[in-house]
N, C-alpha and C positions, 0 to 999 in steps of 0.2 A: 194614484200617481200624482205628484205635485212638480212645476216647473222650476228650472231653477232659474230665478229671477238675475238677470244681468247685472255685475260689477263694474262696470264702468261709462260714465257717461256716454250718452251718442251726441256726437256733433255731425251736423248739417249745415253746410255752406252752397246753397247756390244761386252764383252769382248771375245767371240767365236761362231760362228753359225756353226753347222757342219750337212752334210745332211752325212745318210748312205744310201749304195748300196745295192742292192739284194745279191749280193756278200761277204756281210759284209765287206765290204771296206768304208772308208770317205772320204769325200769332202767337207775341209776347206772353209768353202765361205766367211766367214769373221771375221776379227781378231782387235781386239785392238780398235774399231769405238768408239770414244767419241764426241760429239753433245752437246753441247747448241743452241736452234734456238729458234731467237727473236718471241715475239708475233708479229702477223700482218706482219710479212718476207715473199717475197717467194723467198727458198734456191732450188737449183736446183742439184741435185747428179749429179754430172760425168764421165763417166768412161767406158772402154771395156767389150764387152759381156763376162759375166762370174764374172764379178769383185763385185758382191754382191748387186746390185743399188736396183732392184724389190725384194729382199730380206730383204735389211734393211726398204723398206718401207710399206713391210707385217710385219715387225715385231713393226714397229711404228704404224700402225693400228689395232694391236693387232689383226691378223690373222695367227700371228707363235708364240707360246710362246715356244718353243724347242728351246731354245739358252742362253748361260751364261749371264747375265749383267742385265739391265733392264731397263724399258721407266718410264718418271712421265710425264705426261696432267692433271694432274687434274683430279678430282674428276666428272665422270658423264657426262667430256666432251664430246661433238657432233664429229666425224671425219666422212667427208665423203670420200669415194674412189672412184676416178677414173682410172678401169683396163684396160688394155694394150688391152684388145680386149673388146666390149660393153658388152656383157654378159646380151643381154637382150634374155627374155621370149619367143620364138617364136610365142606361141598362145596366146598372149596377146596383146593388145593394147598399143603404143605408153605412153598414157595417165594414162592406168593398170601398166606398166612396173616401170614406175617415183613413182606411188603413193605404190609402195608393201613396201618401206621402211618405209611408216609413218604407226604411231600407232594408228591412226584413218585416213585411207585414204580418207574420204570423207568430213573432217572437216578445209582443207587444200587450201588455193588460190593459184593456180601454173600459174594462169595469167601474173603475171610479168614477173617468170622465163623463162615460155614459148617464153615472148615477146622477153626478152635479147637474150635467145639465137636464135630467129627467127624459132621457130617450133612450133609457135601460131597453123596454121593451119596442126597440123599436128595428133592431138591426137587420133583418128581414124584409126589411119595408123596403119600397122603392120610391126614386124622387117624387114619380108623380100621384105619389097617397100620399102627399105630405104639402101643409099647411106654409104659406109664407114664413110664418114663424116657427114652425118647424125644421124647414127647409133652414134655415138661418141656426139654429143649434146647430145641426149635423155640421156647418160650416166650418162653428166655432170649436167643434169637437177635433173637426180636420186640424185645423188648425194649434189646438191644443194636444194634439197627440207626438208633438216631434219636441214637443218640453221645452217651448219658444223661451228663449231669454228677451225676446222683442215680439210684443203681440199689438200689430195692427190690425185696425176695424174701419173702416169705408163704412158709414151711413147707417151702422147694424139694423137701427132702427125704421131708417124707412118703408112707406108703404104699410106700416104694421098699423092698425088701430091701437087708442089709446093704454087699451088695458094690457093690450100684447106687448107694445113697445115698454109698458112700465113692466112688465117680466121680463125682458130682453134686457134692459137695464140694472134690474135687478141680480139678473144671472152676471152679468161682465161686472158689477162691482164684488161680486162673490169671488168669480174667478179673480179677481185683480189682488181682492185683498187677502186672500189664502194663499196662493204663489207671488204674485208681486214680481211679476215680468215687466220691464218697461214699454209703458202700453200708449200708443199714441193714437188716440180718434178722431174722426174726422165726423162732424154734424154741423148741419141747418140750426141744429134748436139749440137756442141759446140755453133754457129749461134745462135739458138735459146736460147739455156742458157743464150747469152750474154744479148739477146735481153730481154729477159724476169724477168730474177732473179734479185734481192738485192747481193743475196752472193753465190759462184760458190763451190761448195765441190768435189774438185777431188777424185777419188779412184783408185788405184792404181790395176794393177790385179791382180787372184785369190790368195791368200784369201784377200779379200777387207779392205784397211783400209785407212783413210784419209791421201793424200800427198801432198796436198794444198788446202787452205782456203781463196777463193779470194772477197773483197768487190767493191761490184760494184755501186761509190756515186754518178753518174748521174744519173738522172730520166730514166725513159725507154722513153718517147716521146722524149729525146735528144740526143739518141741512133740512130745515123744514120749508112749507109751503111759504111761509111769509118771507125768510131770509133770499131763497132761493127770488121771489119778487122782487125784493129792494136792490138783492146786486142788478139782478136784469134790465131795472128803469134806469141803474148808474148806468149799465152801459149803454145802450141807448141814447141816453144825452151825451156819454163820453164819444162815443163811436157809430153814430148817426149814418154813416155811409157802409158802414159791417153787418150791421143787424137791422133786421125789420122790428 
């Protein structure tokens, strides 16, 4: 099964998101955020804890509508999400968990998906026989099984060890570049942004709003270890307050 990848750009405008306190106090999280991002792109948000990253892309998946400005996708379009932690079923099967998002769960071939992401044999399983990064496919599988035209990723790679996280990256550049959904991530590591995105979206900290907008026109397979070093220290010196 392959996704069909979105026709028209997504724009994101928001002009304020503010959470309040129990205290009746607020907390700016992000201000001023203007977005065009291409069809079939994957842009990667940037930026320190607090600086609005999993916020602005609750509010592009239309799971926060409390904020001034506002998203266009289209009409009816597909987005799927993947959260920062798997947020599967515990008493449900592997195979139950993937299928709860479709509107006829039994009308649906997850054969393929299964196979790409290598958890063919695993539909029987329950959440808790399953691996951080196991748990984190089935997510992506969820996710990929409604044939997203917008596929968001919160953090996929957190918490994972090196080697897991460099398969977890590996699998989301496979997905991205065989259907080619517009895919927007959200990460801490500058590394993998490099490694992975079309276009780098800094954010500045709290209240979050764009202070650099980097294109990135090598392929990702020509992205080696040294290339992927030398953008990182540019940014760095460019963007001192965004990245460690």
């Amino acid at each position: 099964m392959q996704t069909a990848g979105a026709s028209r750009p997504v724009e994101v405008r928001i002009d304020r998101k503010v959470f309040h306190g129990a205290n009746g106090g607020e907390v700016e999280a992000v201000r001023g955020l203007d977005l065009s991002i291409a069809a079939g792109s994957l842009t990667a948000l940037i930026g320190p804890s607090g600086c609005g990253k999993t916020t602005t892309l609750r509010i592009l998946g239309g799971l926060d509508h409390d904020y001034d400005g506002s998203v266009s996708v289209g009409p009816e379009t597909r987005i799927g999400y993947v959260f920062q932690e798997p947020r599967l079923l515990p008493w449900r099967s592997v195979d139950q968990n993937v299928r709860l998002v479709l509107d006829d769960p039994d009308a649906v071939d997850l054969t393929a998906i299964y196979g790409r992401l290598g958890i063919s044999d695993m539909g029987r399983r329950f959440p808790g026989e399953l691996s951080l990064g196991l748990a984190r496919r089935v997510s992506i599988a969820r996710a990929l099984a409604i044939r997203p035209e917008i596929l968001l990723l919160d953090e996929p790679s957190a918490s994972l060890d090196e080697t897991t996280a460099q398969r977890m990256r590996a699998l989301i550049l496979d997905v991205w570049q065989a259907d080619r959904p517009t895919t927007v991530l959200v990460t801490h590591n500058i590394r993998e942004a490099i490694q992975l995105a079309d276009r780098l979206v800094l954010l500045a900290p709290r209240p979050g709003r764009m202070i650099g907008d980097v294109a990135i026109d090598r392929p990702q397979d020509a992205r080696d270890t040294a290339f992927i070093e030398t953008l990182r220290e540019d940014l760095i010196r460019r963007f001192p307050e965004t990245i460690a």
